[in-house]
N, C-alpha and C positions, 0 to 999 in steps of 0.2 A: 855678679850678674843676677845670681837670683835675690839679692834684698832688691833690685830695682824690679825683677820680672814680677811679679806678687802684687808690688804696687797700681801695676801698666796695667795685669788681668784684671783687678778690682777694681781700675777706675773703668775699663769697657763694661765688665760686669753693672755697676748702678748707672752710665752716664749716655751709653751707645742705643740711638734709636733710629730707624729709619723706615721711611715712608715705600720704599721699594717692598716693604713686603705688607702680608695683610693682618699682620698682630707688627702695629711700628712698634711696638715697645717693649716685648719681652722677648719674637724674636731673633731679634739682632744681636741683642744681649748673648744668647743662650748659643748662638751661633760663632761667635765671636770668642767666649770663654771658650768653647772646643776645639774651632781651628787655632786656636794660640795656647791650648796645652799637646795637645796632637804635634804638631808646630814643631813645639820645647823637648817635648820628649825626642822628635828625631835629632836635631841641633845636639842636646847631651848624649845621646848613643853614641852619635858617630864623631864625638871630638874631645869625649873624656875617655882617659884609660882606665879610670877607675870609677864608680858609679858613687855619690858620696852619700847615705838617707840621714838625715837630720832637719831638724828646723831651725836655725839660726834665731833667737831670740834678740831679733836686731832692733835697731829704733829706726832705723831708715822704714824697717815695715810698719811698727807701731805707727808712727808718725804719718806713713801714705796712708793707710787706711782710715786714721784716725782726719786727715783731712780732707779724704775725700767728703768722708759723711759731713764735714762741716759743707761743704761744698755743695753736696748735695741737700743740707739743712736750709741751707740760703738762697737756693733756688726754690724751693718750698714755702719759704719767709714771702721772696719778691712773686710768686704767685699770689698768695695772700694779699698782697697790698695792690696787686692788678699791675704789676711790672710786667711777668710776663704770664700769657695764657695755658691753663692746665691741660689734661689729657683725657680729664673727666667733663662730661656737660655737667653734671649735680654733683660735681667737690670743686672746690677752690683749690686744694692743696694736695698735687700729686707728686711732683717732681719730676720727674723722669721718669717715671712710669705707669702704670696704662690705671690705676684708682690710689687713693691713701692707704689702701690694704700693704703695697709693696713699698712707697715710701715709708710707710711707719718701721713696718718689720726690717729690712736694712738697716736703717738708724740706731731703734733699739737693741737690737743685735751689736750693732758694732759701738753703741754706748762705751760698756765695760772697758774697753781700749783705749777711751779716753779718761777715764776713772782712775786704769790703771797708770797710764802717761803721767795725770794728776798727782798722784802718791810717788811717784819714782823722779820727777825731774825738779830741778835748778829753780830759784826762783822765777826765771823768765818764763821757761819751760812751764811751771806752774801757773801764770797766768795766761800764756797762751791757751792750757788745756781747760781751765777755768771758760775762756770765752767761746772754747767751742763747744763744752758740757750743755752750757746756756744755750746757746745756739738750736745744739739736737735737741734738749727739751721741748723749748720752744715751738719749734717745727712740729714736731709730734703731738705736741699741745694744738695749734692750729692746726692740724691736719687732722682732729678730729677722733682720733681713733683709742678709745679705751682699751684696749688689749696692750697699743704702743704703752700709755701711758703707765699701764699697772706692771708691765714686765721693765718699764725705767726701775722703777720705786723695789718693787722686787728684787730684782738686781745687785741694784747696789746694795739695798741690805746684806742681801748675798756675800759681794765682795769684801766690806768691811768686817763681817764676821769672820770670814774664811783665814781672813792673817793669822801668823801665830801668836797663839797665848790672848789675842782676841777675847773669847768668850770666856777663859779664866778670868782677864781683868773685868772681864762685864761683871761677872756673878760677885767680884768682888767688892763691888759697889755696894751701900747700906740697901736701897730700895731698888733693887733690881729685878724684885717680880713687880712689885708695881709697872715700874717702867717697862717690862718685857708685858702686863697685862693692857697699860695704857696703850703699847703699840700696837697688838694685836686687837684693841676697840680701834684705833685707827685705820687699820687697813683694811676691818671689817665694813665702817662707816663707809671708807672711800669706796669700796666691791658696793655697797648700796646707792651710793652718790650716783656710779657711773653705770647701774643698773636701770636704775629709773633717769637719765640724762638721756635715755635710746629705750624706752620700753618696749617698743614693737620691736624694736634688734633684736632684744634680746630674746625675747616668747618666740620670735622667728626662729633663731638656735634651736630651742626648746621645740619647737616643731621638727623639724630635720631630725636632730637626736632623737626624738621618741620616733619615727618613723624610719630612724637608721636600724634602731632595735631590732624594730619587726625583720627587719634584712637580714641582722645576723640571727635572730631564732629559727630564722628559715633553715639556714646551713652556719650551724654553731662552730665545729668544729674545722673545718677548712676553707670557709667562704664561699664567694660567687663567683672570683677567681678577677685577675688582674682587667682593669678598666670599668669591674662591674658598678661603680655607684653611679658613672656618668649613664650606662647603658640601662640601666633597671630600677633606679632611686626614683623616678616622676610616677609610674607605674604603682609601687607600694605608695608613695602619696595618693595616688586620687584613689586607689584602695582604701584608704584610711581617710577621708574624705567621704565615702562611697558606707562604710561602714557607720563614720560619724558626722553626719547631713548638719549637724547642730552647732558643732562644735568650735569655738571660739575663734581657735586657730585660723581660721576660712579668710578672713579678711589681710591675712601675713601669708599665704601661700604664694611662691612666686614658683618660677624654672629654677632648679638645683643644681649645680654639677660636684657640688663638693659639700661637703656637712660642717664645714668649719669646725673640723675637729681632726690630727692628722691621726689620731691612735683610733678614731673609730670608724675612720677609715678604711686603715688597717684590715680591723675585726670586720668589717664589712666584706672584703675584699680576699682577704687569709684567714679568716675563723681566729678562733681566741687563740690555737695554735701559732699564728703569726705575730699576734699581739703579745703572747707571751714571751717571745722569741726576741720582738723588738725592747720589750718591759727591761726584760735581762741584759741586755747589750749593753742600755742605757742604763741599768745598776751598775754594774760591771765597771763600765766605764768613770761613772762619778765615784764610785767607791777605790778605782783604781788613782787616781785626779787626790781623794780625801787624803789617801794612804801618803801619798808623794810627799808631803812635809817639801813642794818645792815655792819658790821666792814666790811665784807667777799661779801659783794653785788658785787666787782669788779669781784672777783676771781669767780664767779657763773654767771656774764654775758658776761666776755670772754670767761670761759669755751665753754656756747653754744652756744655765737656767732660764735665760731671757728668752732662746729657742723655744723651749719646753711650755712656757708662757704662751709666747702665741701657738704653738701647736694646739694646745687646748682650746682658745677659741677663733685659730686663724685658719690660713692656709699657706705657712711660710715656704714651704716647698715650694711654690711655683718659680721662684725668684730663686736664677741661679747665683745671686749674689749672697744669698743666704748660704747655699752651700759651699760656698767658696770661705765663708766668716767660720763655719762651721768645721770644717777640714783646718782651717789657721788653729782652731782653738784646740781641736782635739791632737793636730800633732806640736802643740810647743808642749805638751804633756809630757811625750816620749821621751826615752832618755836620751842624749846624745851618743851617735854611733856611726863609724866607718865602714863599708864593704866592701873590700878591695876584688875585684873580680878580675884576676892575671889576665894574658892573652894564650889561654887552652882552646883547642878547637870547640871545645862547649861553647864557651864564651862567646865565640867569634858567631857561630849557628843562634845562639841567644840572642845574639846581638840585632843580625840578621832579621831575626825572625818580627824583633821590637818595630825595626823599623819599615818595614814589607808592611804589617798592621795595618801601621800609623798612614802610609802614602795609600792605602786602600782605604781607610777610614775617611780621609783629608777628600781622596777623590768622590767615595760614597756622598760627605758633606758639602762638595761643591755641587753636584749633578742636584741634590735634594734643595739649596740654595736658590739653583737655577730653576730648580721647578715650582719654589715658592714665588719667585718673584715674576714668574710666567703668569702665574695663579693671577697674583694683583692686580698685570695689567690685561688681563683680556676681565677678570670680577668690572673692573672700573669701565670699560667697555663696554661693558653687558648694561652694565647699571646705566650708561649712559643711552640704551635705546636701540644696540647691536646688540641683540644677544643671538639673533640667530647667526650672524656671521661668526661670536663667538663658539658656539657650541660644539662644532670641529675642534676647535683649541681645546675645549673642553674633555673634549673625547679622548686625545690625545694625555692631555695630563692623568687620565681616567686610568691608563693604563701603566704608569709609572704607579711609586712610593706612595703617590696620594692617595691612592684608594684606601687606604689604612687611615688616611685624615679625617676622620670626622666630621670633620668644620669643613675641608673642602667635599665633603657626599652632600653634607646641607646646601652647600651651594648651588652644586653641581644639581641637583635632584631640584632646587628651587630655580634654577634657571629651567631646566627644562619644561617644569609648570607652566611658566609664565608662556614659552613658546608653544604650549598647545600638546607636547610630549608625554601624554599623562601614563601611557606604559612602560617609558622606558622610565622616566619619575618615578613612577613605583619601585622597582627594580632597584636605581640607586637608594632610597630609602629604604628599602628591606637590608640592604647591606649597610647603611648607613645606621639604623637601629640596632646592629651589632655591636655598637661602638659607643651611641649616643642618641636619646631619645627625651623631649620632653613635649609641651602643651604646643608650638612652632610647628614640631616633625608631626604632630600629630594632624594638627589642622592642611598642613599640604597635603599630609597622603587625604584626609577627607574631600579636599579642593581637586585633587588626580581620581579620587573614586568619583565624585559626582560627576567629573570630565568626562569619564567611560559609561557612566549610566548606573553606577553600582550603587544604588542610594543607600541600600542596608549597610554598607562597609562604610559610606561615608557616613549614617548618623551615629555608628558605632566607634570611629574616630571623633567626630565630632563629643560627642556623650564622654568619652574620656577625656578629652581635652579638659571639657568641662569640670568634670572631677578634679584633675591634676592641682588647678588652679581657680577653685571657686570665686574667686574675686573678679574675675577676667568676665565681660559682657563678648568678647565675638566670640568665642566657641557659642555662648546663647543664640545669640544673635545670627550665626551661619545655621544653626540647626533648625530656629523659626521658618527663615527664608527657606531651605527642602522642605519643611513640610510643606509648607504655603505652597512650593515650587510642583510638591509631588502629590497635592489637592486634600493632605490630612489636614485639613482645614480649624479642627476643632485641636487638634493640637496646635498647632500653630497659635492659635490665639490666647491657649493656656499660656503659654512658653511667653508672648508678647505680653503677658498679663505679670510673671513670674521677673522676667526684665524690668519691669517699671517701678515693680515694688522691691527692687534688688537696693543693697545699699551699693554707694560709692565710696572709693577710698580714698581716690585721686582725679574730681573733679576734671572733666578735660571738652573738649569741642563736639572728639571722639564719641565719649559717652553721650553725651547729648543729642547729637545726631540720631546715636541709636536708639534710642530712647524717644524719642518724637517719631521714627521711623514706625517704631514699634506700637506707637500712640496711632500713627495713623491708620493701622492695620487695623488693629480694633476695633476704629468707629469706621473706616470703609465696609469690616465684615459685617457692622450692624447694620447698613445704611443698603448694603446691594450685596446679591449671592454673591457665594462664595466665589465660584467661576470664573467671573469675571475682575478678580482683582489680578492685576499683573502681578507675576515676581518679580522684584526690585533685582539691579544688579547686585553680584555679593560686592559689602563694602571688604577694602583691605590696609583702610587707613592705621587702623589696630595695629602691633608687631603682629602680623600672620609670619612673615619671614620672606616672601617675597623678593622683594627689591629691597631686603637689608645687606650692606656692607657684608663680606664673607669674612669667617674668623671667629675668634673668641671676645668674646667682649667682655667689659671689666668685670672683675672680680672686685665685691665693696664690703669695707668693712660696714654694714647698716643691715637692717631687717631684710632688703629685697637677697635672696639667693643669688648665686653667678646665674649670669645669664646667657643663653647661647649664640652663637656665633650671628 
C-alpha cells in the first residue's frame, strides 16, 4: 500500500488544479496533499496492530515520482510549442502551475531520481531513464529559469562524486586538477552566461537582498517575527529609495512578498539565531547522509543539494511538491526500523488520541475549503458588477478563518472601496497590513482617505507608494490630481512636470495617457487660472488593485518581485 500511496500523493502534489478556488493552482494542491495524509494516517491507526517507520527504498516509488516529472516535463514541452495554454500571461512554460518558478523547482528537485534510476537499472530501464533525464532538462531549459538550470548541473555533479571511491579514482587520474580547474572555469563562465542572460533579474535580487539586510540590522538577533517580510519588506524599500532618490535600482523595483532567498528569509523573520539553528540542521543532516557509506547516499545529496540551490535564489517552499521530494529524500537516509507498539492501554489512548486529531483537522480543512471556495464565487461576482449585493457574503466570510488571509483583507478592504465604504475599507486594511502591505495596499488606503476628506493621510499614502516603487507613474500621477483637486496648484504642476520627464520601463497606453493628461495640465495652467481647471476623475486603469482577481498572484523567476494578490 504504501510504495503505491507516495506515488498517488505526488502525482496531486505537481498535477491537481482547480478553478473552484482563488489561487487554481497551488491551492488545491496544498489542500489535497493534507486531506490525503490526514486521510492515511487515520486508515493505519485504526487497522495496523503494529505501526511499521521505515522507507522502503522501493522502485515502484522511484519509478512514480520519476514519471510523473516526466509527465509533467511534457506538459511544459506542449505548452511551449502552443499545444496547450500556460498559467502565466508573460511565460510560455508553466506546467501546472501558477509561474516557471514552481515548474522548474519540482523538476529539478526530482531530477537526481532519475540520475539515480539511470545508474541502478537494466538496459531498458537505462534508456527509459535516459529519455526522461532529457525530457526534464529540456523542459527546464524552455521554461526559462537559471536557478532550474544551475541546480540540474550542480546536482548531478553532486551525485557522481558521492559513489564510493569516486573521488579516489578521480584524483587518480594524471591531470586531475587541471580537469577539476577546467570545471570549475566552466561553471564559473556558465554563473556569468546566465547572469547577464536576465540582468535586470538578477540587480533585482540584489535589490531585495541589500534591503532584506537593512531588516535584519534592525533586529539581529531574533527577527521581526513569523510573516514579517510580506507585512514590513515594501516599507524598508521605499525607505531606501527615500534615502537613495538616485539610485540605480529605481527602474527594477517592483511589490515583494519574498526575497528570493529562503535562509534570508529566515534571518529576516528569526534573527541569525534562527538562521543559525536552521545552518546546523542542514549540517547535521548532510554530514549525517556523508557518514552513511549507504548505496543511495548519492541520490539523497543531490536531491537536496538541488533544494539548497534554488533556496539561494528561489522560493522552493511554496510548492508543496517540493516538500513532499524533500521528506522522500531525507527519510530513505534512515536506517531501517520496526516499532512494535503491543495493545497496553497506553497504546490504545495513543492511538485514540492520533485519530481524534486527525478527524478534527480533516473537519477544520473542509470548513476552511468551503470557505475558500465561498471566497471565489461571490470575488467573481463582485468583479462582475454585484459587489454590493456581495458584501454581506463578505462580511460573513470576514468573520471565519479568513480574517487571517491576507489576500482575502485585500479583497475584502478593495471591494468595499469601490462601493463607497471608505471607513469600514480602512479598518480592513489596518488589519490587513498586519499581515501584508505593499504600493496596492497603499494606494487604496490613499483612495478611502481622499473618500473621507482626509487629504494629509492620503498624500502621505500616496508619497509612499511612491517611494515603494519608484518606476510606477500612478502613485505620481494620483498625488498630481489632489493637489490640483485641493487647489496646491504650483505643486501640482511641479509633480506634472516631474511625470513627463520620468523614464519609462515598460512602454504601455497606460503610461501615455498619463502623460498627455499630465501635458495637458501644464499648458491649461499657462493658458487660464488656476481655479478654473477641473479635477479630472482619478484614472485606475494602472494595478491600483481595485477590480483585481482576489489571491496571490504568480511568483516569477525574473526581475519583477511576487506580486500581490
Amino acid at each position: 500500500m504504501f510504495r503505491l500511496l507516495v506515488p498517488v500523493i505526488f502525482t496531486g502534489s505537481v498535477f491537481l488544479t482547480s478553478g473552484k478556488f482563488v489561487n487554481e493552482t497551488n491551492t488545491p494542491k496544498f489542500y489535497f496533499v493534507l486531506v490525503f495524509v490526514l486521510a492515511a494516517i487515520v486508515f493505519i491507526t485504526l487497522t495496523q496492530k503494529r505501526l511499521t517507520f521505515y522507507v522502503t527504498k522501493s522502485k515502484t516509488i522511484l519509478w512514480g515520482i520519476n514519471i510523473i516529472c516526466f509527465l509533467q516535463a511534457c506538459y511544459g514541452i506542449l505548452q511551449f510549442v502552443g499545444w496547450f495554454s500556460s498559467n502565466h500571461s508573460q511565460f510560455a512554460v508553466t506546467g501546472s502551475f501558477d509561474n516557471p518558478a514552481g515548474f522548474a523547482t519540482v523538476l529539478s528537485v526530482g531530477f537526481p531520481v532519475g540520475v539515480f534510476l539511470f545508474t541502478k537499472s537494466g538496459q531498458i530501464g537505462k534508456y527509459f531513464a535516459a529519455v526522461i533525464l532529457i525530457a526534464i532538462a529540456m523542459a527546464v531549459f524552455l521554461s526559462g529559469s537559471r536557478t532550474g538550470i544551475l541546480a540540474i548541473i550542480i546536482s548531478s555533479v553532486v551525485f557522481f562524486l558521492s559513489g564510493s571511491n569516486r573521488i579516489n579514482v578521480f584524483r587518480q587520474l594524471s591531470h586531475y586538477r587541471l580537469i577539476t580547474a577546467l570545471g570549475i572555469g566552466c561553471l564559473a563562465v556558465s554563473v556569468f552566461i546566465l547572469y547577464h542572460q536576465k540582468k535586470d533579474s538578477a540587480n533585482g535580487r540584489l535589490l531585495i537582498w541589500r534591503v532584506s539586510s537593512e531588516m535584519i540590522k534592525d533586529r539581529p538577533l531574533l527577527g521581526h517575527g513569523y510573516g514579517a517580510f510580506k507585512a514590513k519588506y515594501m516599507d524598508y524599500q521605499a525607505e531606501y529609495f527615500k534615502n537613495n532618490p538616485g539610485s540605480d535600482y529605481a527602474l527594477l523595483a517592483d511589490n515583494v512578498r519574498h526575497p528570493f532567498n529562503e535562509f534570508i528569509k529566515v534571518a529576516v523573520e528569526f534573527g541569525i539565531a534562527g538562521l543559525l539553528v536552521v545552518l546546523f540542521l542542514i549540517l547535521f543532516v548532510l554530514l549525517k547522509i556523508i557518514e552513511s557509506g549507504k548505496e543511495d547516499r548519492g541520490l539523497v545529496l543531490s536531491g537536496i543539494v538541488s533544494f539548497l540551490v534554488f533556496a539561494c535564489f528561489s522560493y522552493p517552499l511554496q510548492y508543496v511538491a517540493v516538500w513532499l521530494l524533500l521528506v522522500f529524500y531525507i527519510t530513505i537516509s534512515f536506517p531501517r526500523k520496526e516499532i512494535k507498539i503491543e495493545k497496553t492501554p497506553i497504546s490504545i489512548i495513543a492511538r485514540s488520541t492520533i485519530v481524534i486529531g486527525c478527524l478534527a483537522s480533516l473537519f477544520y480543512v473542509y470548513q476552511q475549503m468551503r470557505a475558500e471556495i465561498k471566497w471565489k464565487e461571490i470575488a467573481i461576482n463582485s468583479l462582475r458588477g454585484r459587489t454590493e449585493e456581495m458584501l454581506p457574503e463578505y462580511e460573513k466570510l470576514y468573520s471565519t478563518s479568513l480574517k487571517q488571509n491576507p489576500f482575502f483583507l485585500y479583497n475584502y478592504g478593495a471591494e468595499l472601496n469601490v462601493a463607497g465604504k471608505f471607513d469600514k475599507s480602512l479598518a480592513v486594511f489596518d488589519l490587513c497590513m498586519r499581515y501584508f502591505n505593499d504600493i496596492d495596499v497603499q494606494m487604496l488606503l490613499a483612495n478611502n482617505c481622499r473618500g473621507l476628506g482626509k487629504h494629509g493621510d492620503a498624500e502621505r499614502h500616496l508619497k509612499t507608494a511612491a517611494a515603494m516603487c519608484p518606476v510606477r507613474f500612478m502613485p505620481l500621477y494620483e498625488l498630481a490630481k489632489l493637489y490640483e483637486a485641493t487647489g496646491r496648484h504650483e505643486k501640482a504642476i511641479a509633480l506634472a512636470k516631474k511625470i513627463l520627464d520620468k523614464k519609462v520601463k515598460v512602454p504601455s497606453p497606460t503610461v501615455n495617457a498619463v502623460k498627455n493628461e499630465m501635458r495637458q495640465l501644464i499648458e491649461a495652467e499657462a493658458q487660464e487660472p488656476a481655479d478654473s481647471i477641473p479635477a479630472a476623475e482619478s484614472r485606475t486603469s494602472e494595478k491600483t488593485g481595485n477590480r483585481k482577481q482576489p489571491g496571490p498572484s504568480d511568483f516569477s523567476d525574473s526581475s519583477e518581485a511576487p506580486r500581490p494578490p
